[in-house]
C-alpha positions as CSV (number, residue, x, y, z in Angstrom):
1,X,-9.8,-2.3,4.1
2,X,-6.3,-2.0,3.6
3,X,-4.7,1.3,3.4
4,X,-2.4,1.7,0.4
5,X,-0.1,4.5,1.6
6,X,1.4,6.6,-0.7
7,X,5.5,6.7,0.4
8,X,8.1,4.4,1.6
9,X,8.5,4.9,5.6
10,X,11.8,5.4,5.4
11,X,13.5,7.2,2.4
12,X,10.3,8.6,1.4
13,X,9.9,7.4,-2.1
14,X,6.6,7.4,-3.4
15,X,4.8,4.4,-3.9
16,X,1.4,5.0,-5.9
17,X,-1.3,2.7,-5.9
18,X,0.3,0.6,-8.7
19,X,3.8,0.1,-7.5
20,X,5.5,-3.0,-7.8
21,X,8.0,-1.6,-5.6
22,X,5.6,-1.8,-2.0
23,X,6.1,-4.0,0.5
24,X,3.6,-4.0,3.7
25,X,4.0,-6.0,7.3
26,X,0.9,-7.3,8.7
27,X,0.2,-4.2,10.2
28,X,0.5,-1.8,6.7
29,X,3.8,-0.5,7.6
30,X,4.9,0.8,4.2
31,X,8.5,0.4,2.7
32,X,9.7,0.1,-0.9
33,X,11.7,-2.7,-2.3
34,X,15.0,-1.7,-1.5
35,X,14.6,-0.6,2.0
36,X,13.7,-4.0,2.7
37,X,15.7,-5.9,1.0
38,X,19.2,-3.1,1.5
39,X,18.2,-1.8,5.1
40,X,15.9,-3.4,6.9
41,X,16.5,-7.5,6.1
42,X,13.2,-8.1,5.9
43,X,12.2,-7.1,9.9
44,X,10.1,-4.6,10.0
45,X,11.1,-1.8,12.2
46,X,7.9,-1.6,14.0
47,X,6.7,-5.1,14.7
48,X,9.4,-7.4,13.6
49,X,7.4,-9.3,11.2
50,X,8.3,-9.8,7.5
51,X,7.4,-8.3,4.4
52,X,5.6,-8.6,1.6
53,X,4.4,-7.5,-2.0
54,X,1.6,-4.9,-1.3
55,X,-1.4,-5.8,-3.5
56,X,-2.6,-3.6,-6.5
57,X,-5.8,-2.1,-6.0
58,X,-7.9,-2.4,-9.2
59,X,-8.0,0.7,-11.0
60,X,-11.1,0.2,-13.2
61,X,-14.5,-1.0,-11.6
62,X,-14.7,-4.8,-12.6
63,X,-17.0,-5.3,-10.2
64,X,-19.2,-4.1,-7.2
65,X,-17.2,-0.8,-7.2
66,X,-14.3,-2.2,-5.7
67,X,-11.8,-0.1,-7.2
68,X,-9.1,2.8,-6.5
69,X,-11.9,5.5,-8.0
70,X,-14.3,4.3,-4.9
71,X,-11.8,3.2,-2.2
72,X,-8.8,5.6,-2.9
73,X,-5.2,5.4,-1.6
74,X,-4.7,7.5,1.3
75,X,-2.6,10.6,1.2
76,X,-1.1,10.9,4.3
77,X,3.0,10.3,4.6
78,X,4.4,8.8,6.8
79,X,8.4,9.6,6.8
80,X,9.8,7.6,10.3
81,X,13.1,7.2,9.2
82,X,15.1,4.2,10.5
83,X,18.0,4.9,11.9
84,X,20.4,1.4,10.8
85,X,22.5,1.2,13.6
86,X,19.3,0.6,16.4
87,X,17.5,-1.6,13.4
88,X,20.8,-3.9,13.4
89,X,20.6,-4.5,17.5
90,X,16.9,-5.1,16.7
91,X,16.8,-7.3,13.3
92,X,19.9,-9.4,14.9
93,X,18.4,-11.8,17.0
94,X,15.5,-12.4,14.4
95,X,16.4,-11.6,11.0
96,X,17.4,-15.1,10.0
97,X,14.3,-16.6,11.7
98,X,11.3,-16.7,8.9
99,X,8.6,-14.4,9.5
100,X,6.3,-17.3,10.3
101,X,8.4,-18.2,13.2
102,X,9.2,-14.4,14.3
């Protein structure tokens, strides 16, 4: 199941369950928006993979209990700020690649 975590990785600003502002990498590696898009060119610090919007987890029960009240978002930060100047010698080589050819 995928874990909706609650902050951005890098500048720490939350993200709630219902944030149109969350982007994950295949492997959940949580950023917002701006760091992505601003900072981090779309190559995720810790896999070099791309980004994208991270789903909304249904709030009410619709169906089968699959909703936020059964599978909650997890609580646990994770602040790993990026530090730009080792991202740049990292995203360089790739950043203009497309994340399906990374």
């Amino acid at each position: 199941m995928l874990e909706l975590r609650p902050n951005c990785e890098h500048c720490n600003t939350m993200l709630p369950p219902d944030s149109l502002e969350a982007r994950i990498c295949s492997y959940e590696c949580t950023f917002c928006a701006s760091c992505v898009d601003d900072i981090l060119n779309n190559v995720c610090p810790n896999c070099g993979g791309g980004f994208v919007s991270r789903p909304i987890r249904p709030s009410k029960n619709w169906k089968n209990n699959n909703f936020l009240g059964n599978d909650p978002a997890s609580t646990s930060i994770k602040h790993r700020p990026v530090d730009p100047a080792t991202h740049a010698v990292f995203s360089e080589p790739i950043k203009t690649l497309p994340p399906e050819l990374r």
